[in-house]
N, C-alpha and C positions, 0 to 999 in steps of 0.2 A: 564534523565535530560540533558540538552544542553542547554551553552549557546554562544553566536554566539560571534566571536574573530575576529576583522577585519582584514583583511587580511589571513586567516585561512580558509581550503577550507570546506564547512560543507555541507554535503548531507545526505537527510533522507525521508522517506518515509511516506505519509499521505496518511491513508487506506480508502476507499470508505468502509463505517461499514456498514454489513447488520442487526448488530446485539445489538443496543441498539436505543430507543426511546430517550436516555437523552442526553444533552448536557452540559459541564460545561466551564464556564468563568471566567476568573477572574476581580471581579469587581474594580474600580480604589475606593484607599482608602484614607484614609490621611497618613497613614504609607506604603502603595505601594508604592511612589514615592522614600523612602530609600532603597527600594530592589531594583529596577530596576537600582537605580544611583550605592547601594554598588557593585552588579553583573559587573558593565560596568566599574568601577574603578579596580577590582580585574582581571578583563581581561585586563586590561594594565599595572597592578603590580604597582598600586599607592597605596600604601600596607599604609602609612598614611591618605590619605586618605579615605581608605574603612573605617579605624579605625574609624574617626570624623564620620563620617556617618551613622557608624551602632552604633556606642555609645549612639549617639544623639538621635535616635528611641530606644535603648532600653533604656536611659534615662526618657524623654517622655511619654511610652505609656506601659511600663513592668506591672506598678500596674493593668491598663486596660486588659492587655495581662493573669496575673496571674488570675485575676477575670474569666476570659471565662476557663483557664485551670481546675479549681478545679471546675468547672460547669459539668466538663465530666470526664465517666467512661471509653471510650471508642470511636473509630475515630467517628464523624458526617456521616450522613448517605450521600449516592452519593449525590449531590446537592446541601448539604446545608452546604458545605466546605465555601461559602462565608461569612458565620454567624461569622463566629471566623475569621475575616481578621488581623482583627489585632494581636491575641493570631499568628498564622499562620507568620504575617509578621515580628514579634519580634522575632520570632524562629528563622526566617531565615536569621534574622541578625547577631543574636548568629552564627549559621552556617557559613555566609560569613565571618565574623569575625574569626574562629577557621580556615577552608581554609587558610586567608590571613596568617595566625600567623604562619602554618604548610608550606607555602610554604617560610615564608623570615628565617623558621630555628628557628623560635622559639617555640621548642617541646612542652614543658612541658608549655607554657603556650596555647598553641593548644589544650593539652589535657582536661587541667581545663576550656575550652569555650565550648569545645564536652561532657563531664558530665556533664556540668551546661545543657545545652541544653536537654540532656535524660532525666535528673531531674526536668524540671520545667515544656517542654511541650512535656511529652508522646506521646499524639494526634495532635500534632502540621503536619500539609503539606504546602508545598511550593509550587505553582505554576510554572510548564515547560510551554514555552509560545508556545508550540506545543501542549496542550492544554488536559493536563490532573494534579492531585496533585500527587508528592512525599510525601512520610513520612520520616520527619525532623530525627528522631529517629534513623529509619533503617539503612540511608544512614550515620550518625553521627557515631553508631555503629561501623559499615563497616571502618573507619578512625580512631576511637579510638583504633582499634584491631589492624589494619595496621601501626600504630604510635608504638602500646603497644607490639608489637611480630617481626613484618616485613611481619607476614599475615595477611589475611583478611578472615573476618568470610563466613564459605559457607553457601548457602541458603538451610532454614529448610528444614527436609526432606518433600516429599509431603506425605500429610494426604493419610490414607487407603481409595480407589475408591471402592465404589461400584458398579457393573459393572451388570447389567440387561439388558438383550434382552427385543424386546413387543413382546405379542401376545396378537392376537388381538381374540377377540369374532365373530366381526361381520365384514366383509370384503364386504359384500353386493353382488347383484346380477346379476350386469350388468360390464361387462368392455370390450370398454369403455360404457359411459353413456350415455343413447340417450335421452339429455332431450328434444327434439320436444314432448315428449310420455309425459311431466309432467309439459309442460307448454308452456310460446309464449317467441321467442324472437322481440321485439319490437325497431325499428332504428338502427338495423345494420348495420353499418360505419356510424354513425353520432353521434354527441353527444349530440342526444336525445336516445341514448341504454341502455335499461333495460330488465332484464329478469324475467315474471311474473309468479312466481311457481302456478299449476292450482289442483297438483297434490300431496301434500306435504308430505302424508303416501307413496306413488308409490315411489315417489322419494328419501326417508331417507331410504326405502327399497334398493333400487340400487345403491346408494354411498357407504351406511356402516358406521361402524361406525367413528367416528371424521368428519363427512365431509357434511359440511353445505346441507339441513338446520339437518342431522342427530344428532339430540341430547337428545335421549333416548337412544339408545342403549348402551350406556357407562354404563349406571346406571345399567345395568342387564348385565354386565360385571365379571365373579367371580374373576379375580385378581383386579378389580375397589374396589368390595366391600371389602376385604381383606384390602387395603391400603388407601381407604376413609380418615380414621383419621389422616392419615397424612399428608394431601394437604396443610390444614390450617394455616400451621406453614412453606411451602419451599415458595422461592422465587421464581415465575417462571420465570425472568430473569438469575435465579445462576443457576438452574437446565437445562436451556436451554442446553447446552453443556456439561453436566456432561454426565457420560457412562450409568447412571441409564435411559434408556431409557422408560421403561415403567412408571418411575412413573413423567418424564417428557411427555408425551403422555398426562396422566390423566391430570397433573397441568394445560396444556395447554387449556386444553379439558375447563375448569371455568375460565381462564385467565381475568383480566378485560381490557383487552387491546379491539381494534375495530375489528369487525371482521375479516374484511380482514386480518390485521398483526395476528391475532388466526391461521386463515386459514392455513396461510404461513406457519409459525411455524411447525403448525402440520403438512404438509406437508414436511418441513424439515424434523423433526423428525420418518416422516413413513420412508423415502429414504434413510436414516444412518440405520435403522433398516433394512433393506431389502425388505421392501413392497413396490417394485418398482412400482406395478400397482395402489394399491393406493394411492402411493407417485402423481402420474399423475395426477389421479381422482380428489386429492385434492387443487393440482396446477392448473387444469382447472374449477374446480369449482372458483376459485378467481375471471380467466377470464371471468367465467359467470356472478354470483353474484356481485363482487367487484372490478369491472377493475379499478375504480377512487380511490382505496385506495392509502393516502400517508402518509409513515414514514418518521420519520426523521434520517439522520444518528448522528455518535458521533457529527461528527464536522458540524451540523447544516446546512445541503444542504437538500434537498428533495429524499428521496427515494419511486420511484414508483413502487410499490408491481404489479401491473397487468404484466409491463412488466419482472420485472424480473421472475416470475412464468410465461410466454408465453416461455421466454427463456429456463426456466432449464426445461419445457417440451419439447424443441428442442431437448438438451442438451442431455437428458433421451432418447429420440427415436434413436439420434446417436449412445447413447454409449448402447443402447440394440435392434439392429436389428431385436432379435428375434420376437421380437413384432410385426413386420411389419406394423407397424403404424405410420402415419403421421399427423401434425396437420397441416389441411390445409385452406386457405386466413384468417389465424388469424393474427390481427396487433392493436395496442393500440397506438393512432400517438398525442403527446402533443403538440400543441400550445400555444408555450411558455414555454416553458419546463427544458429552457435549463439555465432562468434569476435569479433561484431562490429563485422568489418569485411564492408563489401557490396558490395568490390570484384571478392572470390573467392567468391560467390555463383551457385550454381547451381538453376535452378527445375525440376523435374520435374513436369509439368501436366498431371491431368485430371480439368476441369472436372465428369467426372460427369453425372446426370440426373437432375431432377426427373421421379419415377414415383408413380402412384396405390398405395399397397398394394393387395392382393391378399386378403390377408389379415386385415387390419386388426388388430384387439387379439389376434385367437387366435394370426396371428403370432408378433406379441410374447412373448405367451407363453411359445409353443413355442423361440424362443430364447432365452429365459432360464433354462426349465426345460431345457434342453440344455448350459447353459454348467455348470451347477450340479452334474449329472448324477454322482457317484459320482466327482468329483474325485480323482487320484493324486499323494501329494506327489512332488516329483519333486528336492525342494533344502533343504535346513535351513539356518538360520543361527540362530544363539545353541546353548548347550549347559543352559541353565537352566528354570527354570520361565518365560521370556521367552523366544519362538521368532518366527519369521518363515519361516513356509510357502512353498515358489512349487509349485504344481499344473501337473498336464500342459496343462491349458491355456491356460498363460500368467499365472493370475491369481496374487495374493500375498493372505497372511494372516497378520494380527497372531496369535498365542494366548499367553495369559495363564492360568499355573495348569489348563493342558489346555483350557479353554474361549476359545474365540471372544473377539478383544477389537479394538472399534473405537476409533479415540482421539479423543475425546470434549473436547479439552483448553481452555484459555482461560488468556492470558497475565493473571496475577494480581499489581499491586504497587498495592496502594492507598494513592495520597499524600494526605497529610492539604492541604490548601485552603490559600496561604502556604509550603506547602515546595518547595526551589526547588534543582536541585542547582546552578544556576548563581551559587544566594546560599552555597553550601556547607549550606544549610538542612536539606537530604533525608534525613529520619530511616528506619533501619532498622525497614521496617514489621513484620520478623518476632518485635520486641522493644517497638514499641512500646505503650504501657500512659500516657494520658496522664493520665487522674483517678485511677491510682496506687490500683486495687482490686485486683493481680495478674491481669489478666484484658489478655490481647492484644485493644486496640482490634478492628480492623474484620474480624479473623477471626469472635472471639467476640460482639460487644457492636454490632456495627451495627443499626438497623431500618428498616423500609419502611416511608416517608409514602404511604399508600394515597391520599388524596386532594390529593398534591402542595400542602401550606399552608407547608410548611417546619418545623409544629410538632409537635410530637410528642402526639398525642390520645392519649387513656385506652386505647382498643384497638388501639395499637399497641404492640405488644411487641416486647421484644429480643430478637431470632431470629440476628443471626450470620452475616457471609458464609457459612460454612463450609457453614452449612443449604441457605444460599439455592443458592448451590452444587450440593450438591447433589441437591436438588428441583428443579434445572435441568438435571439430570444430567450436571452436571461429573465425567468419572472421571480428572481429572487437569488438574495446573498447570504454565505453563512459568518455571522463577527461573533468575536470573542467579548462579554462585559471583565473586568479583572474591577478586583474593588478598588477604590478612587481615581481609576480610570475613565476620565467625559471622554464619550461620545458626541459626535456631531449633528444634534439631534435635528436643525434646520437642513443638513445635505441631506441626511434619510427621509426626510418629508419631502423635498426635490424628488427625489431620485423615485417616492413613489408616485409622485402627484403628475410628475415630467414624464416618466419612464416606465411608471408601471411596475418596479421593481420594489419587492419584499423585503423583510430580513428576517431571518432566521435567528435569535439572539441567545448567545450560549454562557454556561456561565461553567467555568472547569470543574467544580465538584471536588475539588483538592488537587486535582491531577497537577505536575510539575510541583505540588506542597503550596498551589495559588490557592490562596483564600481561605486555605486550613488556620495558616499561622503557626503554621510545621517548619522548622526549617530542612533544607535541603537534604542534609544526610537523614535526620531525620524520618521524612516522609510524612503526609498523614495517614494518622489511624480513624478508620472509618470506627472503631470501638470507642476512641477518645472523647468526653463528652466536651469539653474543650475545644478542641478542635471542629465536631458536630455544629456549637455553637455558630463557631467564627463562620463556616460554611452558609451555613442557614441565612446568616446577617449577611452573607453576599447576595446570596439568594433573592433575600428581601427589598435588598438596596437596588438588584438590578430591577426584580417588578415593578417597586415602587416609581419608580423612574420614569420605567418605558414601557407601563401599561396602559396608557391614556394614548400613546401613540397608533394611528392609524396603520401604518407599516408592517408591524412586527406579525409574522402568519403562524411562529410556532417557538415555542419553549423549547429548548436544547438541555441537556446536561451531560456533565464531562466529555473525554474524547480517550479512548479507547483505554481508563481506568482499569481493567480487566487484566492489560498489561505489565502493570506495577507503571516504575518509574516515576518517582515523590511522592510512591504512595504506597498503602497495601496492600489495594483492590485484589489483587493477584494471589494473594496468601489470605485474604479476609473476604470472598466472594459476597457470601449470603451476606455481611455487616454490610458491606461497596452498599447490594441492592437494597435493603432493608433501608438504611439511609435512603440512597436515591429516592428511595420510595416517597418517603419522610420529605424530602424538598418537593417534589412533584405534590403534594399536598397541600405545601405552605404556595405555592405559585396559585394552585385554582385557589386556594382561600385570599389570596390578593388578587388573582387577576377577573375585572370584572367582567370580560370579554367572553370568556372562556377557552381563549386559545389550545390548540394541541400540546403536550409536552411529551416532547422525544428524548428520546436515551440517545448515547453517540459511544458505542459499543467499540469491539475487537473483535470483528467477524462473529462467529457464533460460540466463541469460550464462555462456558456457563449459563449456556440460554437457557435450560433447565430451570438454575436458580432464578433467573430472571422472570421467569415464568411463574413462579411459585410466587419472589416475595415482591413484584409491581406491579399490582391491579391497575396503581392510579396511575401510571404511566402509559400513554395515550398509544405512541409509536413505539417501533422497534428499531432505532438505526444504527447502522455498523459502520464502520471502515472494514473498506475490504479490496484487496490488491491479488485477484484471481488469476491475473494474467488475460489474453485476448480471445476469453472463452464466454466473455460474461461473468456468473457469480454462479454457476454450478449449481449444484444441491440449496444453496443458499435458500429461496425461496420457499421450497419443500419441504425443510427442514422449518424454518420459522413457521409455518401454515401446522406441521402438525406438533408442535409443540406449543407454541403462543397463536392466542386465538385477537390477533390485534394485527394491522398495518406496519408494512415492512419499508424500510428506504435504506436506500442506499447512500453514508451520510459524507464520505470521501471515497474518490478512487481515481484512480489518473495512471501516467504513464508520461516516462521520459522519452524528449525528445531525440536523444544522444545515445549511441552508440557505440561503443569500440569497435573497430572493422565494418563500417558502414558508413557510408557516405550522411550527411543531415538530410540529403533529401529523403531516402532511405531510412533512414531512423524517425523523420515525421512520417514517413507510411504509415508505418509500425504504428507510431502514435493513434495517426486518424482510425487506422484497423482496431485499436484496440478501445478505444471510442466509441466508434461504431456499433462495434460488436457488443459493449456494456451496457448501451442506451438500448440496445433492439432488445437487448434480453429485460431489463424494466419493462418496456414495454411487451413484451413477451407474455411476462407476468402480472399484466395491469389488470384492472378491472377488463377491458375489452382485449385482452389478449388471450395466448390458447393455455396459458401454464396456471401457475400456482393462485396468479387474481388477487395478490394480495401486497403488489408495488405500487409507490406512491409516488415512488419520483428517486432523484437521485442529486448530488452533488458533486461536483467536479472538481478535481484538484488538480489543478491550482488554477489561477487566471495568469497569472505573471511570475516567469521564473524568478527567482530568490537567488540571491548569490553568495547570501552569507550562510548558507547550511554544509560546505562543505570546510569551511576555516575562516580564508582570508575575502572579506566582502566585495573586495574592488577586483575580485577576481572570479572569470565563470568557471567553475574548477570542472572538471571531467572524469573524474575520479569515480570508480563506480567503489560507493561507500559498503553493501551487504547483498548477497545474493537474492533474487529476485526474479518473476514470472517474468521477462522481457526482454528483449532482442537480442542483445548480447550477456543475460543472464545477472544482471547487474540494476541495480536501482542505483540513477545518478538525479540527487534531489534534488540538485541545480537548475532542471531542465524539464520540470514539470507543468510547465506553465503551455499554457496553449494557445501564448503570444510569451513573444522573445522582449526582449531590450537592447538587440541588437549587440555594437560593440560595448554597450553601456556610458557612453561619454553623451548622450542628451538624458540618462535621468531624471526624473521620474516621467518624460513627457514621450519621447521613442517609445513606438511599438512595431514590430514587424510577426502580423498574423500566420500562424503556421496552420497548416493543410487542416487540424483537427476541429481548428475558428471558422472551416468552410462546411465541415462536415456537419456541427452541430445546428448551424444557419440555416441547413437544407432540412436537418432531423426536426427541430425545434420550431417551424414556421408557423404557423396557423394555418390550417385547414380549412 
């Protein structure tokens, strides 16, 4: 849960979800407009206030609110949370209510608003405007307990997993698939492409089982028929990601979903089981049969199934050479792709061929040593000792001080355990000093529990993010400016003159309504010249500041504005970039350096426009949350639509789990790590792809514990569905070093497996 505190720095992460058709909103009620105002009154501790406000609604509309309560046995199924708005908004009154009472000291009667609240609406949730429900109940709990002891309840244990490999009956007879033998392919790169099966027994023969159009073989399946009777009754949304992989196989196998998203599915589900060949099969079967499939993700953009399954079949041939297979002149190219809307959607389709190299490694080689080849710059942009190359063949390059520079970065704000910006609590980490030796907490004064006890042994010494940094080879951090917000402007001259370390310095562009001069419900309007203003004069305030500064290696603006959220980027695109444009001008008319100025996008919604109205805007960078495939189409996509450098400006992965062991769930992490940095580089100037990555950002450095409610608590709760191990993004646990139990704050750190990986990725050469 989060709610946004003006002047209060708030960064967070919105996933690109492969993994849910649904979407939820919260719809405007007649009792929403007391939440939205009690929420924005308690963030300024107008503590009477909040009181008239939430009274007044649970006055009002309680008898309406108790009617929908004693109507359920149990939470409302996904989607139909809007049904009970008002049951839902009464609660949350209650709620804000017991908050305000618990924060001006008035215990005991905090307590009697948090029981009344468990008592009347059990099933009661509350909307986060980041766009999923809490349960009023849980979190109330969680406060009751913390009020009632000085702890806080830990989260249940996880239910017993059941844990099943597949095996498969029918694996089929061909791989790969040569359907020339079973049928015609018809407008190959055009979007008149269709592939006409001539052949349908030959064909369900040579794929196997699960894999269009094969669907008999299942039925004569001996572990199918064994567990038949149990389809009926799973969700095949819940099962999706559960360990039971076989009998997630089968559910998929009847799903009533469209085919293509079947397909996919199943195809996920062969590739976690180890059936890499027909993990392929059934990803290129998409490309055949169902290039034009579209989902939708959580947060209601379009996902197109053809190209991500063209990808994670690239993806798959990289990361198993054995194969010596390539899929070659496949491409699925959207007109219009990029708006939104999938009405004016046009598909360009060809499926391409799985073919044997010929060459195998030496190949390879020879095309990389060709791409590399005595490079011609062909384009400058910066005028300083920061430049940005594009070469004759396509590819772009960072340089730094004449030499080669990849961006190496990781978003850095470490909250001490209990700071909370939603309690107003959130201290400026770049000042803070809490046992008062002149010495900045967690930059200088952190150390590593080597052996995870939480206590601090004899040889453990105090070494210093800054160190850990980088020895991890951090060559740079991303910070937020907010207006009248100081910076530490002596640590970041340390940290670069000691460590070598950059900053990245952003300034939100209105996003959460910062620096608009919007309030909350509000939003800023990128049309309002008012607002324009106010933006601008952050703008200014932050170059004027920290342009003289040796440090700083690139201009930031916003963070993934595209999404809405205290703003209207979302509904106002072209104004969003036309402005944007507009402060990226006033930055190089102040800054005398000539630094880069990047954008910090929402994946690629509206790259189009972006492309049209930001000449002067240097970089392209997104947030993007792909899951452990890399960034897919991502790069290929920005190469031929913007003719500028790409980075990647957030993306990470939870270390946590449901039905996985921690050690287990940092796998996952490192894997998905790994796999994001190889694909940057993949695409670098010296890699084999797109040549037009700059680098990338990490999120996070240090798990947060106040993103899921209560801060003195590491909550587990997977908040919205998401690319990741158990289908769940848990934002608690994004960091890639721990805090342990949290009782040494802000100085405990305990490195997890992804701080080893990046050590090894990130060295010098």
């Amino acid at each position: 849960m989060m709610r946004v505190n003006s002047g209060l720095k708030i960064l967070f992460c919105i996933a690109v979800i492969l993994f849910s058709t649904q979407c939820f909103s919260q719809q405007e009620t007649p009792t929403s407009k007391y939440v939205s105002k009690g929420w924005a009154e308690l963030g300024k501790r107008n503590f009477e206030e909040v009181y008239r406000i939430t009274d007044e609604c649970i006055e009002l509309f309680s008898s309406s609110a108790d009617e929908l309560a004693n109507s359920l046995i149990d939470f409302p199924p996904q989607g139909k949370e809007n049904l009970y708005g008002t049951m839902n908004d009464v609660a949350t009154c209650y709620f804000i209510k017991g908050e305000a009472l618990m924060r001006e000291g008035r215990i005991e009667e905090a307590k009697e608003v948090f029981k009344k609240v468990i008592e009347k609406y059990p099933f009661a949730q509350a909307w986060d405007p980041r766009g999923w429900f809490w349960k009023i109940k849980e979190k109330a709990e969680i406060t009751l307990r913390k009020l009632e002891t000085g702890m806080v309840i830990e989260d249940e244990e996880d239910e017993e997993v059941v844990v099943t490999n597949l095996e498969l009956y029918d694996q089929g007879e061909e791989f790969p698939v040569n359907y020339e033998k079973y049928g015609e392919f018809i407008g190959v790169g055009s979007k008149d492409y269709k592939y006409v099966i001539k052949d349908n027994i030959g064909l369900s023969k040579a794929v196997g089982e699960g894999i269009y159009p094969n669907t008999s073989s299942i039925k004569f399946d001996p572990n199918f028929v064994k567990c038949k009777s149990k389809l009926a009754s799973i969700d095949h949304w819940k099962i999706l990601n559960s360990r039971d992989l076989q009998l997630a196989f089968y559910k998929w196998n009847f799903s009533p979903e469209p085919q293509g998203v079947k397909q996919f599915y199943i195809a996920d589900i062969l590739e976690r089981a180890g059936f890499i060949r027909q993990a392929i099969k059934a990803y290129y079967s998409v490309l055949v049969h169902f290039p034009t499939s579209v989902g939708w993700t959580y947060w209601q953009t379009p996902w197109y199934i053809g190209k991500v399954a063209l990808y994670r079949i690239k993806f798959l041939l990289r990361e198993y050479p054995e194969l010596n297979l390539e899929l070659k002149d496949a491409y699925i190219k959207i007109i219009n792709g990029t708006d939104n809307d999938v009405r004016n959607d046009e598909f360009i389709v060809n499926p391409g061929k799985l073919v044997v190299k010929k060459k195998g490694l030496l190949d390879k080689f020879c095309r990389r040593k060709n791409k590399i080849k005595d490079p011609r710059v062909v384009k400058r942009l910066g005028e300083g000792s920061i430049k940005l190359l594009k070469y004759d063949n396509g590819s772009w390059q960072m340089v730094v001080e004449g030499k080669p520079f990849m961006i190496k970065a990781i978003t850095y704000a470490p909250t001490r355990i209990g700071e909370s910006p939603d309690e107003g609590t959130l201290q400026n980490w770049t000042f803070q000093d809490t046992n008062n030796n002149g010495l900045i907490d967690a930059p200088y004064e952190s150390w590593v529990d080597k052996n995870s006890n939480n206590i601090k042994d004899d040889d453990e010494e105090i070494i210093g993010d800054l160190k850990l940094l980088q020895d991890m080879g951090v060559n740079a951090i991303r910070v937020y400016h907010q207006p009248g917000m100081r910076l530490n402007k002596e640590l970041f001259r340390d940290m670069f003159k000691s460590y070598g370390i950059y900053v990245m310095l952003g300034d939100f562009l209105g996003k959460y309504a910062i620096g608009s001069g919007a309030s909350w419900e509000e939003g800023t309007d990128y049309d309002n010249p008012i607002h324009q203003e106010n933006m601008l004069d952050s703008i200014r305030e932050m170059v004027t500041e920290y342009k003289e500064e040796p440090y700083i290696l690139m201009w930031l603006l916003g963070n993934e504005n595209v999404y809405g959220l205290g703003c209207n980027a979302d509904k106002k695109p072209q104004s969003f970039f036309k402005f944007a444009n507009k402060a990226a001008q006033l930055i190089k008319s102040l800054d005398p350096y000539h630094r880069p100025v990047g954008i910090v996008s929402g994946d690629t919604l509206f790259l189009d426009i972006f492309a049209k109205e930001c000449p002067d805007i240097d970089v392209f960078g997104t947030n993007a949350y792909r899951g452990s495939y890399g960034f897919l189409d991502f790069w290929d996509e920005v190469r031929m639509i913007v003719d500028k450098p790409a980075m990647i400006t957030e993306y990470g992965c939870p270390s946590y789990a449901k039905g996985y062991t921690i050690e287990e769930a940092e796998d996952f992490q490192a894997k998905y790590h790994k796999n994001a940095w190889s694909d940057i580089e993949h695409n670098s100037f010296r890699g084999e792809g797109a040549g037009n990555a700059i680098g990338g950002i990490v999120f996070e450095w240090l798990d947060e514990w106040w993103k899921a409610y209560e801060p003195s608590h590491h909550d587990k709760k997977g908040l919205f569905a998401g690319p990741f191990l158990d289908g769940y993004m848990h934002e608690e646990w994004l960091g890639i070093c721990s805090q342990g139990n949290g009782k040494h704050s802000p100085f405990l750190r305990q490195l997890k497996k992804s701080y080893f990986v990046y050590k090894e990725l990130w060295k010098e050469n």
